[in-house]
TINUSE-841266 format. One record per residue: residue in one letter; y, z, x of N, C-alpha, C, O, CB in turn. Coordinates in pm, whole numbers, plus 50000, padded with zeros to 5 digits. Glycine has a CB too. Example, Ala and Ser with C-alpha at 12.3 -4.5 7.8 and 13.67 -1.06 7.14 Angstrom:
BEGIN
a494315078051319495505078051230496705078051320496685084651424495535090551131/s497755070851285498945071451367500035078751290501145080451341499405057251408/
This chain:
BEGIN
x127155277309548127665271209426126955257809403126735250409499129205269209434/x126555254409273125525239009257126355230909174126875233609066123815240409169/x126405220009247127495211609185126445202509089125425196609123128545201809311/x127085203508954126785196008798127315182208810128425178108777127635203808656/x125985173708881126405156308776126305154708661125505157608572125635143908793/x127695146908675128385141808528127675128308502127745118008570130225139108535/x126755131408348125785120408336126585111208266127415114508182124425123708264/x126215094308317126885080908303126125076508253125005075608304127325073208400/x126535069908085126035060408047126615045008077127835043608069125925063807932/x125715032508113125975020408092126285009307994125315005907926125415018408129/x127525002407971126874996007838127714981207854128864977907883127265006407667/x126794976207828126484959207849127254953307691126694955707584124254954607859/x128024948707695128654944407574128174932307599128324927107488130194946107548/x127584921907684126944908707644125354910307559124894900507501126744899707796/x124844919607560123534922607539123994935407412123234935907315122604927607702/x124754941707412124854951607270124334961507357123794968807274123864948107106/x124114967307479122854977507499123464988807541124484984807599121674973407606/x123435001307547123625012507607122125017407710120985018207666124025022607482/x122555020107854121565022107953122195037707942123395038107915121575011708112/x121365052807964121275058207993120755064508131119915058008193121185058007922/x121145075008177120475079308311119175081008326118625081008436120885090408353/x118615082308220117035082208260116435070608236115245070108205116185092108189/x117325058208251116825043208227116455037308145116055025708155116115039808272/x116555049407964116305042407861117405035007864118425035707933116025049107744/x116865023707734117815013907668118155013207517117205011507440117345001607698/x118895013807487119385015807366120215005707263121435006707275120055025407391/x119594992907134120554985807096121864992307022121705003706979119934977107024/x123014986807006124084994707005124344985106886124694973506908125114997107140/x124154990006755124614984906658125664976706638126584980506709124714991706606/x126094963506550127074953906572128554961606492129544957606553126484937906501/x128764966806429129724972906380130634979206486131804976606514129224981406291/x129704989306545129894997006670129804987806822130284994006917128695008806665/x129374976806848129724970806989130424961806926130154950706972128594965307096/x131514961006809132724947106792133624957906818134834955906805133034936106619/x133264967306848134784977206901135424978007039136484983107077134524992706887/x134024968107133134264968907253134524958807270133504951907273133554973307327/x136014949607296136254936607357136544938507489136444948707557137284929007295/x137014924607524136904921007698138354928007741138324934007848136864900307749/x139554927907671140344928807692140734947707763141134951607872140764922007583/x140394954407642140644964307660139624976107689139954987607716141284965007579/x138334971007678136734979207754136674993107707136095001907770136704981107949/x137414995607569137955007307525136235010607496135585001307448139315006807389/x135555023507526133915031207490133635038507386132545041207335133465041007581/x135345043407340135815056607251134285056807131133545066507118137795052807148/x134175044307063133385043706951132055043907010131385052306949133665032006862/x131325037807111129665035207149129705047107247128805045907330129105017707233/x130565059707266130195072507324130025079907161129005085207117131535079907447/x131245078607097130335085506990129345083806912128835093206851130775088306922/x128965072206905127885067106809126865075106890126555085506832127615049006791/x126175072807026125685077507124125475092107129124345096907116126335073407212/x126685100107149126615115707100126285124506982125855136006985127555119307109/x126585116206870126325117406766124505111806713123975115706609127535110706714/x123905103406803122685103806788121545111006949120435109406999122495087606742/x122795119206971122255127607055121715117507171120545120307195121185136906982/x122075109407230121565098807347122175106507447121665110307552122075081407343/x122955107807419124095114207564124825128007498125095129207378125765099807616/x125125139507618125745148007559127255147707554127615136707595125305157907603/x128135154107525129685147907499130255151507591131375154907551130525151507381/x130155153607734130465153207854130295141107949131065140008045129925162407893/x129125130307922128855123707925130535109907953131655108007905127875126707825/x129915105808025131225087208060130425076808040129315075808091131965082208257/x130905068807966130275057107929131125044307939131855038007862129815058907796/x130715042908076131345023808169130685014108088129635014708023130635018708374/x131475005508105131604991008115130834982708191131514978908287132704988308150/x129464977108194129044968008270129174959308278128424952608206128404966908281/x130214951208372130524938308402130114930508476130374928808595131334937208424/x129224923508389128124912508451128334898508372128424897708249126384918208425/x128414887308465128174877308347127214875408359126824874408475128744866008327/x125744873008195124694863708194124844852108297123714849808341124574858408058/x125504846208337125254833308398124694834308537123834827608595126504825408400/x125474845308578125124854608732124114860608746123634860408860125924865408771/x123384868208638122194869808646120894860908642119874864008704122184876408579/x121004850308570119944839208581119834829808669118914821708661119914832708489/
């Protein structure tokens, strides 16, 4: 039996970006990343925008990358 990974998208709400598994990067339109605040990390809208431009298929999970800019520089 071959076990199917479940492909993960990344997405950086300080930067707007969606990371995919094959390491593209993707800007995530502002309409569509003011849907993602700190509070509630809700993806519902930047998985579909995403599926709907075929980036990811709709099986696909799309986390929250929690990084601060400050930590990275």
């Amino acid at each position: 039996m071959t076990a199917k990974q479940e492909m993960i998208a990344l997405y950086c709400p300080e930067l707007k970006e969606l990371m995919i598994d094959s390491g593209r990067v993707f800007r995530v339109p502002e309409p569509i990343a003011a849907t993602v605040d700190q509070e509630s990390l809700d993806t519902r809208y930047v998985k579909a925008w995403a599926v709907m431009h075929k980036l990811i298929p709709g099986t696909a999970s799309v986390t929250v990358l929690e990084v601060q800019l400050s930590e990275v520089a």
